[in-house]
Each structure stands twice: as structure tokens, then as C-alpha cells.
gemmi code that builds the backbone of each chain (N, CA, C; Angstrom):
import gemmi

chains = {
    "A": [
        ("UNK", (0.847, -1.191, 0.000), (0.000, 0.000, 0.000), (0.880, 1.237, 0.000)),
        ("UNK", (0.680, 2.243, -1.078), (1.355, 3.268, -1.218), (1.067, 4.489, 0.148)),
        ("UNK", (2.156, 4.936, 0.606), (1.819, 5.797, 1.975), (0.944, 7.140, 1.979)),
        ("UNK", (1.249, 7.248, 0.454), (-0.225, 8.420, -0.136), (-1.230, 8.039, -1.405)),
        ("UNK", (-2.626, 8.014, -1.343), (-3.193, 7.116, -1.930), (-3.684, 8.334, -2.752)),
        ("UNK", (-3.973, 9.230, -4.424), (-4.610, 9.906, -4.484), (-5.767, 9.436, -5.651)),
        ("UNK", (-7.417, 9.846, -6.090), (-7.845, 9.790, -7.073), (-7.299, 9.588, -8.142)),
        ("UNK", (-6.754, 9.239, -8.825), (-6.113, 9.259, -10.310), (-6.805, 9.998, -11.252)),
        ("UNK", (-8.433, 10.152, -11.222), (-8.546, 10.839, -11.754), (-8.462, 9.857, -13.585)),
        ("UNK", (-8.725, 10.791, -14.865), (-9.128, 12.050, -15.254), (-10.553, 12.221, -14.942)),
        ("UNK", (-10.979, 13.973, -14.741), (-11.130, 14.885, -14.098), (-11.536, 15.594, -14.877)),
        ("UNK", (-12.911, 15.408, -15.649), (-13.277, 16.547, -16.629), (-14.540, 17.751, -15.928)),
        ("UNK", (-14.546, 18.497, -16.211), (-15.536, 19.663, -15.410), (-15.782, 20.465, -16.060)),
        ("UNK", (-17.409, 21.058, -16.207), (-17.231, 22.632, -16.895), (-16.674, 23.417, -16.240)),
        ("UNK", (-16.520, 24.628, -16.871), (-16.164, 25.703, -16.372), (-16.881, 26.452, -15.246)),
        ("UNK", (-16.412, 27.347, -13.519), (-17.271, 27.475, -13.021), (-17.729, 26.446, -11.528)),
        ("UNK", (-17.256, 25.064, -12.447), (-17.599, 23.943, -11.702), (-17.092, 24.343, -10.592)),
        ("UNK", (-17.226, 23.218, -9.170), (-16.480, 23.193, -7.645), (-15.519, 22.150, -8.107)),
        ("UNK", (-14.287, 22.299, -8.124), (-13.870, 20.894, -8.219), (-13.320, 20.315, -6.849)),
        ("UNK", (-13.158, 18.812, -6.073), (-12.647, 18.642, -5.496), (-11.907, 17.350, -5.078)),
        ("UNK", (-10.491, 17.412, -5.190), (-9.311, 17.039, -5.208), (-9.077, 16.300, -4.023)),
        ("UNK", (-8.961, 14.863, -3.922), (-8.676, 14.246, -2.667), (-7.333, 13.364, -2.292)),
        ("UNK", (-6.852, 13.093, -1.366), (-5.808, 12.709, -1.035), (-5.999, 11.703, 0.119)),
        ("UNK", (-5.242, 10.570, 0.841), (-5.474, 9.562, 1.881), (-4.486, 9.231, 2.174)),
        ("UNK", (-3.891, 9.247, 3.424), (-2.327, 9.066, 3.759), (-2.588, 7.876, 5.173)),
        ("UNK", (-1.132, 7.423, 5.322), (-1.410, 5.885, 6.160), (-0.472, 6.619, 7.297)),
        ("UNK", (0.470, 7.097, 7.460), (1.381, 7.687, 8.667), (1.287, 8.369, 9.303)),
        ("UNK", (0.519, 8.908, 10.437), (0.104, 9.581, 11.367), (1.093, 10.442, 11.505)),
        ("UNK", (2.792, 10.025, 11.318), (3.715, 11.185, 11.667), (3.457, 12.423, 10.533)),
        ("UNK", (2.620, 12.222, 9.568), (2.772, 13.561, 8.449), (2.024, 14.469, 9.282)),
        ("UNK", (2.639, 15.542, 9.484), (2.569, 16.888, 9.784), (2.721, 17.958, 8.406)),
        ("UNK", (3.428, 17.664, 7.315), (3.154, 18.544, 6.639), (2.582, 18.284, 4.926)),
        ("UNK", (1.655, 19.354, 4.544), (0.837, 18.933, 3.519), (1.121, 19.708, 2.681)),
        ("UNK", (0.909, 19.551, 1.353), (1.296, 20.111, 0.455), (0.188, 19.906, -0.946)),
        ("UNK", (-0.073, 20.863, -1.797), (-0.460, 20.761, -3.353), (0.418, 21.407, -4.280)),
        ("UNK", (0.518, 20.846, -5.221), (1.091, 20.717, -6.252), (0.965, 20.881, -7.593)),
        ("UNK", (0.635, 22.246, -8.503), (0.058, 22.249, -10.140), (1.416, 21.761, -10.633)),
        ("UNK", (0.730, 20.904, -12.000), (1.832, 20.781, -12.692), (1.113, 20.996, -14.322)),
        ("UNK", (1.665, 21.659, -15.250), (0.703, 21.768, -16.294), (1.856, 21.269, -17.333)),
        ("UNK", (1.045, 20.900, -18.337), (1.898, 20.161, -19.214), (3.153, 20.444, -19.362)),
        ("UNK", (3.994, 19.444, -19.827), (5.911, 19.647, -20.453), (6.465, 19.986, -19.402)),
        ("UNK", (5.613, 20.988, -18.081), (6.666, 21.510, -17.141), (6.605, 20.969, -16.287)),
        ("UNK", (7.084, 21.603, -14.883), (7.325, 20.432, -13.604), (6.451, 21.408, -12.690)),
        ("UNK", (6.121, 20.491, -11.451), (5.542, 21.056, -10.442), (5.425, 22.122, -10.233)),
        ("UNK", (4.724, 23.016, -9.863), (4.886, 24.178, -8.992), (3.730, 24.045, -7.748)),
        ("UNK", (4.404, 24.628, -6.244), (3.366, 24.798, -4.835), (2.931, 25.516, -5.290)),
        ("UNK", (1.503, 24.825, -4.961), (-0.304, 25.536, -4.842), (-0.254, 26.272, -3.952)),
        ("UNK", (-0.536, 24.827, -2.703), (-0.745, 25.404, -1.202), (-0.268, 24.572, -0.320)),
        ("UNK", (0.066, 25.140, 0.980), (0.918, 24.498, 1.853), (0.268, 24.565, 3.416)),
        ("UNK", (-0.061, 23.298, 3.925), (-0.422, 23.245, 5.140), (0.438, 22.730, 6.295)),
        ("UNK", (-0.017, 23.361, 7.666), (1.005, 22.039, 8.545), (-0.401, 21.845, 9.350)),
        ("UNK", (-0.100, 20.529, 9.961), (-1.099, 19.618, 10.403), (-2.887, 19.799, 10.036)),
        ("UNK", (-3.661, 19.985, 10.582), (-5.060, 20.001, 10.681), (-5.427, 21.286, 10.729)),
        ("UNK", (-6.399, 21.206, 9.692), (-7.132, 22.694, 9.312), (-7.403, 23.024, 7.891)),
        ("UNK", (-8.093, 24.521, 7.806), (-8.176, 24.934, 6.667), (-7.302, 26.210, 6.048)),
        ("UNK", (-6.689, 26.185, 5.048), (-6.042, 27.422, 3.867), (-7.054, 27.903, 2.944)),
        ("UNK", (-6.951, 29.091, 3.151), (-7.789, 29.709, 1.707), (-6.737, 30.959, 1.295)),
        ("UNK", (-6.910, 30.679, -0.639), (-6.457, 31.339, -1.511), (-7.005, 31.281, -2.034)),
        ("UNK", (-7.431, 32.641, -2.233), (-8.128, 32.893, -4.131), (-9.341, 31.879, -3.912)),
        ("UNK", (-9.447, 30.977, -5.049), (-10.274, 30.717, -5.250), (-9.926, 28.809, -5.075)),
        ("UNK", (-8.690, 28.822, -4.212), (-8.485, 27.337, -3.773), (-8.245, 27.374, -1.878)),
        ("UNK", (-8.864, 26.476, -1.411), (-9.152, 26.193, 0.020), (-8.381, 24.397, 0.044)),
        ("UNK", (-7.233, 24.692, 0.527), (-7.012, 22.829, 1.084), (-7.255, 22.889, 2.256)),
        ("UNK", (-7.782, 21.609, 2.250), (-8.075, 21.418, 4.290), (-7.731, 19.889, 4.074)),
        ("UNK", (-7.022, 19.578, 5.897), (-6.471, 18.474, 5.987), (-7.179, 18.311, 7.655)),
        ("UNK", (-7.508, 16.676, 7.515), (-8.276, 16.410, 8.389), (-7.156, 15.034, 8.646)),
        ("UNK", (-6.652, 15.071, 9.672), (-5.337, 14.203, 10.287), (-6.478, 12.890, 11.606)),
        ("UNK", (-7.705, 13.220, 11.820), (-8.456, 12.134, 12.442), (-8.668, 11.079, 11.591)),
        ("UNK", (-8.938, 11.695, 10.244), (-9.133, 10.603, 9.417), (-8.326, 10.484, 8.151)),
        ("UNK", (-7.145, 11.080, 8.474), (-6.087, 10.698, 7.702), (-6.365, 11.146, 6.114)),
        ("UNK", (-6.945, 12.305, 5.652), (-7.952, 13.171, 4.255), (-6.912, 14.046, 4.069)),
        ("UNK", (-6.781, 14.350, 2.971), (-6.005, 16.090, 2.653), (-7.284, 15.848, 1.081)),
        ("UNK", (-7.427, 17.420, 1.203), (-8.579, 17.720, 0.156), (-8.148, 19.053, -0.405)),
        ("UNK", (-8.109, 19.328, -1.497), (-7.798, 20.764, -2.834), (-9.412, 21.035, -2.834)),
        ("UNK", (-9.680, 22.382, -2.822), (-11.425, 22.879, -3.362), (-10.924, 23.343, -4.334)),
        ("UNK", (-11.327, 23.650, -5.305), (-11.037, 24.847, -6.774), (-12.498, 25.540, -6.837)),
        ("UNK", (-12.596, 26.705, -6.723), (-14.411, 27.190, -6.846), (-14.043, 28.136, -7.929)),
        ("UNK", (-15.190, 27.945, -8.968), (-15.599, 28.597, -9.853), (-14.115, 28.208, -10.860)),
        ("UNK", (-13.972, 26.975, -10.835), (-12.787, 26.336, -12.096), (-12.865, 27.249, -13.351)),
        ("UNK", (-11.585, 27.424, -13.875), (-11.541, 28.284, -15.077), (-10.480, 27.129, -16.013)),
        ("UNK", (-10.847, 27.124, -17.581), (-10.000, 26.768, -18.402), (-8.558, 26.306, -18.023)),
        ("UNK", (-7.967, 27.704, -16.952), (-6.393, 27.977, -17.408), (-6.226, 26.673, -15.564)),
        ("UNK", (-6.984, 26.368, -15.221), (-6.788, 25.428, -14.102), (-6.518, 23.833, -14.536)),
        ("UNK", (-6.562, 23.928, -16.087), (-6.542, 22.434, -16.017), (-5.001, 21.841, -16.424)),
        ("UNK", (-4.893, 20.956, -15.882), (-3.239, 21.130, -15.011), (-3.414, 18.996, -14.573)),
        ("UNK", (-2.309, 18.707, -13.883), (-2.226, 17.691, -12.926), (-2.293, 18.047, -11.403)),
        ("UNK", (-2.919, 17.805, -10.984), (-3.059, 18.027, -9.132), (-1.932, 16.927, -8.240)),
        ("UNK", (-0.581, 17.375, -7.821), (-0.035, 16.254, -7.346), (-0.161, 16.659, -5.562)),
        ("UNK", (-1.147, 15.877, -4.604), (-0.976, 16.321, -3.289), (0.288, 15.311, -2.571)),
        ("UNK", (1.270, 15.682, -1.739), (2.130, 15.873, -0.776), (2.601, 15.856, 0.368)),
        ("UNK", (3.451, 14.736, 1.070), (2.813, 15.298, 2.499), (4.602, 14.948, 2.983)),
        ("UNK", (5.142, 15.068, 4.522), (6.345, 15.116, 4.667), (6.155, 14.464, 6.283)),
        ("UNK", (6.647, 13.975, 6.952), (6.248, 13.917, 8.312), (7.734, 15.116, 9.168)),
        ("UNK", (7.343, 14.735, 10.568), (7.156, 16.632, 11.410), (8.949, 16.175, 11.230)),
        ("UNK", (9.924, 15.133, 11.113), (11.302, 15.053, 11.104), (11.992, 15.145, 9.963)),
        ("UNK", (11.046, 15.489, 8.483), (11.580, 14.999, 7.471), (12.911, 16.032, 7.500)),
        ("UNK", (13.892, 15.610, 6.567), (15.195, 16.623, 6.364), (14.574, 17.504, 4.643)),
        ("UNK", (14.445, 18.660, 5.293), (13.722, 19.789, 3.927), (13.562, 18.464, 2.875)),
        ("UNK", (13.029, 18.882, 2.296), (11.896, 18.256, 0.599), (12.048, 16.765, 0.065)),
        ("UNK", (12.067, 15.948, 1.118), (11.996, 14.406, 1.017), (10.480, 14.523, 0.874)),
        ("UNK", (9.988, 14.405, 0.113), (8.536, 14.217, -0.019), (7.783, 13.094, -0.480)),
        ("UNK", (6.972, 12.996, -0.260), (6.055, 11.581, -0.395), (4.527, 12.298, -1.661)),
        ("UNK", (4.622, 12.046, -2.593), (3.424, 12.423, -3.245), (2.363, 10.939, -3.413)),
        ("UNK", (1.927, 11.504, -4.177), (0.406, 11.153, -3.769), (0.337, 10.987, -5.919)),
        ("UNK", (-0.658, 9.869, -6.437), (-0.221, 9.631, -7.986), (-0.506, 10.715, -8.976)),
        ("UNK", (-1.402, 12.009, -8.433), (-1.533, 12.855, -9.667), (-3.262, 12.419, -9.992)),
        ("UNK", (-3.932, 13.798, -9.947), (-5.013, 13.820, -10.800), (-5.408, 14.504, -11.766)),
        ("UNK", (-5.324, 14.294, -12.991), (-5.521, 15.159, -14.067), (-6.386, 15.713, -14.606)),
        ("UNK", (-6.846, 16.899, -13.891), (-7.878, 17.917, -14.147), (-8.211, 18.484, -15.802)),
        ("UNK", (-9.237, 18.315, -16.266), (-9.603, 19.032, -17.494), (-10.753, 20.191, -17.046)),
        ("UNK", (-10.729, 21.618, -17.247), (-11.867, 22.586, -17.416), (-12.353, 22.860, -18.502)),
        ("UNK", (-13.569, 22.433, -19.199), (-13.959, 22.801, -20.536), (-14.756, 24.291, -20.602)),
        ("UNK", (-14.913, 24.624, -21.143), (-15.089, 26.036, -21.276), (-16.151, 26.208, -22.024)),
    ],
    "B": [
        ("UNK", (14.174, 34.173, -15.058), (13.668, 33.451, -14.404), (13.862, 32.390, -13.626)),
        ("UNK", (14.417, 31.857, -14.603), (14.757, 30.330, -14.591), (15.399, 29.961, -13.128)),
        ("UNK", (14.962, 29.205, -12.612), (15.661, 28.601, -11.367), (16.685, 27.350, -11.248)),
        ("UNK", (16.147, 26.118, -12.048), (16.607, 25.245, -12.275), (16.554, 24.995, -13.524)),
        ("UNK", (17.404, 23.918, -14.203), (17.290, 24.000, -15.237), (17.651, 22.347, -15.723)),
        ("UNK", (16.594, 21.941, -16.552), (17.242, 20.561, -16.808), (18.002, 20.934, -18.617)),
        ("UNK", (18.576, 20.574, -18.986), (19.299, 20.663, -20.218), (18.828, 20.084, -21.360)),
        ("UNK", (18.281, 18.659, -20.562), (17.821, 18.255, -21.744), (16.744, 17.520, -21.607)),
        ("UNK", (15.761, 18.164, -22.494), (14.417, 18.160, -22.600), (13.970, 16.496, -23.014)),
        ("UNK", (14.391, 16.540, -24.159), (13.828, 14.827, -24.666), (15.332, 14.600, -25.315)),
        ("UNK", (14.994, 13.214, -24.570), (16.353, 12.157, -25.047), (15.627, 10.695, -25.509)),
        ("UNK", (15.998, 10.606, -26.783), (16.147, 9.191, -27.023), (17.604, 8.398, -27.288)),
        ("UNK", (17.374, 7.432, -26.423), (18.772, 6.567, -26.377), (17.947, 4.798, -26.365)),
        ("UNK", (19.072, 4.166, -26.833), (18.920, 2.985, -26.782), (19.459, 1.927, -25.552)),
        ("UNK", (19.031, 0.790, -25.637), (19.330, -0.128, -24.280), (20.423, -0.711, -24.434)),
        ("UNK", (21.407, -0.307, -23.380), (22.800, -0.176, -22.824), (23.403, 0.782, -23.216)),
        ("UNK", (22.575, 1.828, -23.642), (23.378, 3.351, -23.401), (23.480, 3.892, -22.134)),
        ("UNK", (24.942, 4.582, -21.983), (24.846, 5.426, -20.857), (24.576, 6.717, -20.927)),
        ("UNK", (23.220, 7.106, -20.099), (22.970, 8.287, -20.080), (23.076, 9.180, -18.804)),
        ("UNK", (23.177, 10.528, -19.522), (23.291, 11.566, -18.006), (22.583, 12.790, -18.458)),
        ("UNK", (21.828, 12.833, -17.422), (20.582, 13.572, -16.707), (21.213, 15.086, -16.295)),
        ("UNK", (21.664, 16.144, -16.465), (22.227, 17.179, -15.960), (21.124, 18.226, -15.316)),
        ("UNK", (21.237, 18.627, -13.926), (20.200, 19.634, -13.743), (21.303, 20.635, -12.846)),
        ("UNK", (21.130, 21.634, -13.246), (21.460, 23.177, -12.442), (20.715, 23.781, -11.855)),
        ("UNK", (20.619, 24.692, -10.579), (20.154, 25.701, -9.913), (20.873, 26.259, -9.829)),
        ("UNK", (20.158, 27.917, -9.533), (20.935, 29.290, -9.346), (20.507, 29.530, -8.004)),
        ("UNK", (19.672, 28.836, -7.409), (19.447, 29.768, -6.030), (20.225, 28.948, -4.750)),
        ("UNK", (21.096, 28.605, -4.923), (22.607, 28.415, -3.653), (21.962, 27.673, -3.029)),
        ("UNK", (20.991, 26.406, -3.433), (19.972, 25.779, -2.804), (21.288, 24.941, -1.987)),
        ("UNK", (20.959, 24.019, -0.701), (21.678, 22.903, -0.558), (21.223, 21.770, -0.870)),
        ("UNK", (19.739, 21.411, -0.861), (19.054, 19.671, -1.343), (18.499, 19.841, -2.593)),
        ("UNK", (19.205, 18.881, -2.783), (18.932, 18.474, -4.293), (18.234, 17.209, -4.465)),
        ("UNK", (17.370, 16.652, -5.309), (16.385, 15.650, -5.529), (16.144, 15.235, -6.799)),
        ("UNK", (16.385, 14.087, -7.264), (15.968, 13.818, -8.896), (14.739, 12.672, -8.096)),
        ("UNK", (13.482, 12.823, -9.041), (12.497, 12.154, -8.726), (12.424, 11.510, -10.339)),
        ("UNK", (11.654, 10.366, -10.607), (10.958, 9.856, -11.910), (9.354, 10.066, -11.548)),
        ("UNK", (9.057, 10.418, -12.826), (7.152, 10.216, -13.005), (6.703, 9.671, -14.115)),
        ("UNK", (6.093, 8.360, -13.535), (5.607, 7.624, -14.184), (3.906, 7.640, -14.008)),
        ("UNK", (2.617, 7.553, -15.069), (1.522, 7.611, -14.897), (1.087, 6.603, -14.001)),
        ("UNK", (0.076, 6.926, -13.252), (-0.499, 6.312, -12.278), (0.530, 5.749, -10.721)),
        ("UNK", (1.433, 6.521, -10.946), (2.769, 6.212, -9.761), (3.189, 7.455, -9.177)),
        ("UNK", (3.240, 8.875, -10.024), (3.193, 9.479, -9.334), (4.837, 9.884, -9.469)),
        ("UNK", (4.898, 10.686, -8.665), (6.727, 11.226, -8.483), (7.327, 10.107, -7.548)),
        ("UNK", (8.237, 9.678, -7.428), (9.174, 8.656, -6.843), (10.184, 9.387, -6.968)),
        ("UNK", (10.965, 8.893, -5.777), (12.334, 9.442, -5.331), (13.449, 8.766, -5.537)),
        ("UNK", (14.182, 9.380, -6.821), (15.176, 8.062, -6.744), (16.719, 8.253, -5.878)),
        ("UNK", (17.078, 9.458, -6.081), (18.205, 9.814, -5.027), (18.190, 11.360, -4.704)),
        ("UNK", (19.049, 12.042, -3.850), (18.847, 12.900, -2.932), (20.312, 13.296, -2.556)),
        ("UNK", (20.429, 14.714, -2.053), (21.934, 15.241, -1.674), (21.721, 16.633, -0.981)),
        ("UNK", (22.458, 16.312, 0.216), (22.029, 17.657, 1.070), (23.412, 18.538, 1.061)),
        ("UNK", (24.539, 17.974, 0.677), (25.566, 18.719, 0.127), (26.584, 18.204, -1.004)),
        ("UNK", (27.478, 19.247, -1.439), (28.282, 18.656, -2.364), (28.952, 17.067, -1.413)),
        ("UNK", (29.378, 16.739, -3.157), (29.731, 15.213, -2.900), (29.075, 14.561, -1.861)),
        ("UNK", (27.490, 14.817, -1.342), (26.908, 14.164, -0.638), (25.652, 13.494, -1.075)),
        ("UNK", (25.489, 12.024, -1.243), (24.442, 11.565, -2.232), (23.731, 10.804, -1.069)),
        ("UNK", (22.544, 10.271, -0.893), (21.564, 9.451, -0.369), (20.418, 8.855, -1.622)),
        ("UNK", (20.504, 7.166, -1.670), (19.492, 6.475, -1.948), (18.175, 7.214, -1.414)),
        ("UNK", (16.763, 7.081, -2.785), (15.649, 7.138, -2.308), (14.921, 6.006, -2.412)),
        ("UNK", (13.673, 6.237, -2.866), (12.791, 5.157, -3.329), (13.641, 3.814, -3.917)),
        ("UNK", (13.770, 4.147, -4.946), (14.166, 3.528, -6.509), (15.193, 3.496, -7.057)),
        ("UNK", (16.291, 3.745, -5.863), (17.905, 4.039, -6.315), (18.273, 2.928, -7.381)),
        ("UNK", (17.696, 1.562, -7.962), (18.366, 0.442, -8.842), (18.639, 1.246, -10.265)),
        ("UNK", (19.887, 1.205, -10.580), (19.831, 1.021, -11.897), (20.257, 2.510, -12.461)),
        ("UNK", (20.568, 3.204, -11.506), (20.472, 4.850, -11.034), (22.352, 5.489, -10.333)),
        ("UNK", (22.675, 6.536, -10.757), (23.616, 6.573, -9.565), (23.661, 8.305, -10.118)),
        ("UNK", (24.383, 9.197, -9.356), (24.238, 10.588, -9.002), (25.767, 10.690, -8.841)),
        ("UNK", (25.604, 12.146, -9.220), (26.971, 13.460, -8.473), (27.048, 14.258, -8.403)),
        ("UNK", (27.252, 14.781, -7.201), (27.309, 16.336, -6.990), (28.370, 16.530, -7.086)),
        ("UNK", (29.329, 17.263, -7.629), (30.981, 17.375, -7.614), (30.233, 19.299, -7.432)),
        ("UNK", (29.707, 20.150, -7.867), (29.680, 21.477, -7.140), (28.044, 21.612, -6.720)),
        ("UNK", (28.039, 22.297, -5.728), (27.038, 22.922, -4.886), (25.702, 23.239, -6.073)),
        ("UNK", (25.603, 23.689, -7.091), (24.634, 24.209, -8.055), (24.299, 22.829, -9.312)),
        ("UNK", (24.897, 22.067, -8.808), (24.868, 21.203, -10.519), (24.835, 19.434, -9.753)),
        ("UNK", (23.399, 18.907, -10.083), (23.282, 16.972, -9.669), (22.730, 16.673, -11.131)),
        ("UNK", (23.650, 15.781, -10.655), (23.648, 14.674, -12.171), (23.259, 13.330, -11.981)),
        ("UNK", (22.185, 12.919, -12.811), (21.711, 11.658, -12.715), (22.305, 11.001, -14.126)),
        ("UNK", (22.882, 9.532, -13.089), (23.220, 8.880, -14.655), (22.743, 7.612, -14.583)),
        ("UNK", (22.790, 7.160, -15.587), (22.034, 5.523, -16.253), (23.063, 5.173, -16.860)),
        ("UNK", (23.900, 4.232, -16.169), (24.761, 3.134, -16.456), (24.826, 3.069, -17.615)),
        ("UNK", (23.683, 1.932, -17.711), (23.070, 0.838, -18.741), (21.698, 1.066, -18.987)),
        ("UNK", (21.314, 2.277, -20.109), (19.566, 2.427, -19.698), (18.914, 0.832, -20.217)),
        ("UNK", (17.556, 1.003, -19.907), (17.023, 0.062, -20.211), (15.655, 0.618, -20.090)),
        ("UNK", (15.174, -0.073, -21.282), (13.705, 0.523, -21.698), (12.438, 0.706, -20.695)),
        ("UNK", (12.348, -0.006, -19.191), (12.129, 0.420, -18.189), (12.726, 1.687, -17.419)),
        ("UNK", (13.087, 2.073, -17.861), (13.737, 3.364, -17.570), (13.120, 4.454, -17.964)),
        ("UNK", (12.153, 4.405, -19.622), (11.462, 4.994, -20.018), (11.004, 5.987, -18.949)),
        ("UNK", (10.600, 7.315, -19.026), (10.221, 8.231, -17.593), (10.155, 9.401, -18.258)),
        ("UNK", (9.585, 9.927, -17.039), (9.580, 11.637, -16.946), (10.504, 11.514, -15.709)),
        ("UNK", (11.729, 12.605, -15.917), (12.588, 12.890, -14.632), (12.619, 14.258, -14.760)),
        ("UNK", (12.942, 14.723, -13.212), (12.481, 15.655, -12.334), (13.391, 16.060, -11.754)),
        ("UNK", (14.428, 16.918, -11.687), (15.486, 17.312, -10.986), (14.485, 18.730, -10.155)),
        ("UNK", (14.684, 18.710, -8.696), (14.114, 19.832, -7.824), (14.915, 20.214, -6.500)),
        ("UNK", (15.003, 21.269, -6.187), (16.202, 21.468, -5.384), (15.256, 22.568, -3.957)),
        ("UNK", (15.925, 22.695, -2.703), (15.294, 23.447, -1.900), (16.675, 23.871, -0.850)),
        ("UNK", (16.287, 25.342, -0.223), (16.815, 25.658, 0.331), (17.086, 24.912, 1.566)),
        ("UNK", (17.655, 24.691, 2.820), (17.914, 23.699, 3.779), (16.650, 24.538, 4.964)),
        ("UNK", (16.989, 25.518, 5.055), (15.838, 26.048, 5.769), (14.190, 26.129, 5.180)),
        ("UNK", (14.070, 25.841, 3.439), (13.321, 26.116, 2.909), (12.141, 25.098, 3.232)),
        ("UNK", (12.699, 24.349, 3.775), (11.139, 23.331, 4.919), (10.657, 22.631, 3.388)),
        ("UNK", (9.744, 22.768, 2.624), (9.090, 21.396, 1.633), (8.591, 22.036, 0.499)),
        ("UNK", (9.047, 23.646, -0.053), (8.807, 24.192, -1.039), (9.855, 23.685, -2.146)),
        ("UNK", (9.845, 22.741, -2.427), (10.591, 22.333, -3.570), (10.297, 23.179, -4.923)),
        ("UNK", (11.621, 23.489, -5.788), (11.251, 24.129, -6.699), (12.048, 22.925, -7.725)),
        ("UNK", (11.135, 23.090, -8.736), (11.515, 21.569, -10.026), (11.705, 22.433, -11.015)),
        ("UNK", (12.114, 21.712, -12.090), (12.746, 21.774, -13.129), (11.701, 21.583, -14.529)),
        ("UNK", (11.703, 21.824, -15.477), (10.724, 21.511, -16.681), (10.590, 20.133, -16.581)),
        ("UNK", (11.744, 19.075, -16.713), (12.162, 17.758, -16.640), (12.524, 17.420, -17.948)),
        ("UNK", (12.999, 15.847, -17.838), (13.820, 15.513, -18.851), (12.909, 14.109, -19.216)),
        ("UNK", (12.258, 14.299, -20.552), (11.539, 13.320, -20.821), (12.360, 11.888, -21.712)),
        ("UNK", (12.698, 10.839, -20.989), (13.744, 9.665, -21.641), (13.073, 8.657, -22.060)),
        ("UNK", (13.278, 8.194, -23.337), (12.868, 7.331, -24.276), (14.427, 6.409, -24.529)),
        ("UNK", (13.775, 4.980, -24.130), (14.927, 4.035, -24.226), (14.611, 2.743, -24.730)),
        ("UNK", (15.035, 3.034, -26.561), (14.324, 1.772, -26.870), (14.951, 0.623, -26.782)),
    ],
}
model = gemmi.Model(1)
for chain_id, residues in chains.items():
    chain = gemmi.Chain(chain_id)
    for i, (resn, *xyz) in enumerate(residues, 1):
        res = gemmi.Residue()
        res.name, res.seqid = resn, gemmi.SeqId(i, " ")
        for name, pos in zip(("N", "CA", "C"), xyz):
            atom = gemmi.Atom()
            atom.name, atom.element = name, gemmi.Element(name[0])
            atom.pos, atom.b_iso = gemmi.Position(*pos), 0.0
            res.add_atom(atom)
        chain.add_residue(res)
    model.add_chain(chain)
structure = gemmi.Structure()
structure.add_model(model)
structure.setup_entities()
């Protein structure tokens, strides 16, 4: 069993849509969470970044990570075209040494317009 | 802009070529990380370096080996590729204080027939 389990996904939506992005982790030591765009040819870039339990809001993306039941979740509200991308979520536990990271397989978002 | 930089975009090589993976950063990062992405797997870690001439096994170290000889420049090489090798690779580097903001590279897409 992989230590981060994510939707695989594909992920088609109109435009507008709510989309939402899920994640499932097995190690209680992860303390830190992470999302991840990656849009074609290029490499990753941080979305959003959490530590332990709770909610982030940006713009028009909210991750919340719920560590009782072991969830990390991406919202996207009111999805636009230029969002459709790969979603890779992330997580690190509270000793990792900087950016040993554990991802999660990638969900590949489409926004049709 | 550019932060990191992989060199080379798409490589095709054949099985028992030796290939090398070159990635640079400009931002005086100290950890360095080459990951592979493969569909439905996600980013995997294949080796790791928190200083010059300092390498650590990840995930998937087989078949794989690295060098840092200066602070700005890790090199992934393939022995002997082999058509399992096929990948998306990922050179991403982070500051030591920079906690799990990894910054990546376009990547280097390898075709090994």
C-alpha cells in the first residue's frame, strides 16, 4: 500500500464547476501537507501548503487536511479553463530533512469552457 | 527566471546506453532531488543530496547513480539504460531552511528503446 493514496482521476468539469481534489495518507507522523500544479511539459509548482489540521484559503483554492481521518482535500471554486493542469498532493512527516517528499499519484484535471 | 534547469528536454537513447541527466540551480539551494514520473505512480524518489559530494538512496535508487561534484549542478546517470527506464525525470532542489517548497525543473523526458 502506497503511503499516499490519491484519485487518479481524469477529471473533466465545466467551467465554473467546484472541483474537489482528494488525497489519503497511512502515517500519522505527516505533519506537513502540500499541493502541487503541474501543467503540461513543465514540472511542479506549490499551490498550497499546510502544517497539520485545518483549513487554507487562496483565491479561489481552500485545502483542508483532516489528520483524524487521515484526508487532505484541494477545493477549486468557480474552475476556469487555465486550471486544467495535474493536481499532485504531498505530504512530509514533522522530522523529514527539507523536501523528502512523499506524493500522492496525480489527478488530471480538465476545465472545458 | 529560470531557477533550475534541466538541459535536456527529450532524449532518445537505446538499451545499454549510458545516459546523463544534468540539472542546475541558481538559487545556492543545498538539497537536491531527482524524482521519476511515471503515470499512475506518481513522483518517486530516486536519489537525494544535502551537500556537495553528498548523495543518499531514495525510493528507486536500482539502476540509477548521481553526483554532486559542485554545490549548483546533480547529475543523474544511467549506467546501462534500459527501456524500463522509459520516464519523466524531475530534478528539484530546496533551500535547507526552505522546509518542503521544492522548486523543479521543466524535466527531462527519456525514451529508451
Amino acid at each position: 500500500q502506497k503511503e499516499v493514496e490519491q484519485d487518479p482521476g481524469p477529471l473533466s468539469v465545466p467551467e465554473g464547476a467546484i472541483v474537489s481534489l482528494n488525497c489519503t495518507y497511512s502515517n500519522s507522523a505527516f505533519q506537513y501537507f502540500m499541493w502541487y500544479r503541474q501543467y503540461s511539459r513543465k514540472g511542479p509548482e506549490l499551490l498550497m501548503y499546510t502544517y497539520s489540521s485545518g483549513n487554507k484559503e487562496d483565491g479561489r483554492f481552500t485545502a483542508q487536511v483532516d489528520k483524524s481521518s487521515k484526508y487532505i482535500s484541494l477545493f477549486i471554486r468557480d474552475s476556469q479553463p487555465s486550471d486544467s493542469a495535474t493536481y499532485l498532493c504531498a505530504t512530509a512527516p514533522i522530522y523529514n530533512q527539507g523536501g523528502k517528499l512523499i506524493f500522492g499519484q496525480g489527478t488530471e484535471l480538465s476545465v472545458k469552457p | 527566471d529560470v531557477k533550475v534547469t534541466q538541459s535536456s528536454r527529450y532524449l532518445v537513447k537505446r538499451t545499454g546506453e549510458k545516459v546523463f541527466l544534468e540539472c542546475v540551480q541558481d538559487m545556492d539551494h543545498e538539497n537536491m532531488f531527482w524524482y521519476r514520473q511515471d503515470p499512475g505512480l506518481g513522483l518517486r524518489l530516486i536519489y537525494f543530496s544535502y551537500d556537495v559530494k553528498m548523495k543518499e538512496k531514495g525510493d528507486i535508487p536500482e539502476g540509477y547513480s548521481v553526483s554532486r561534484e559542485k554545490k549548483e549542478r546533480f547529475s543523474l546517470i544511467l549506467e546501462s539504460a534500459s527501456t524500463n527506464q522509459t520516464s519523466m525525470y524531475l530534478c528539484a532542489s530546496v533551500d535547507r531552511l526552505g522546509a518542503n517548497v521544492l522548486t523543479f525543473g521543466a524535466g527531462s523526458r527519456l525514451t529508451v528503446l
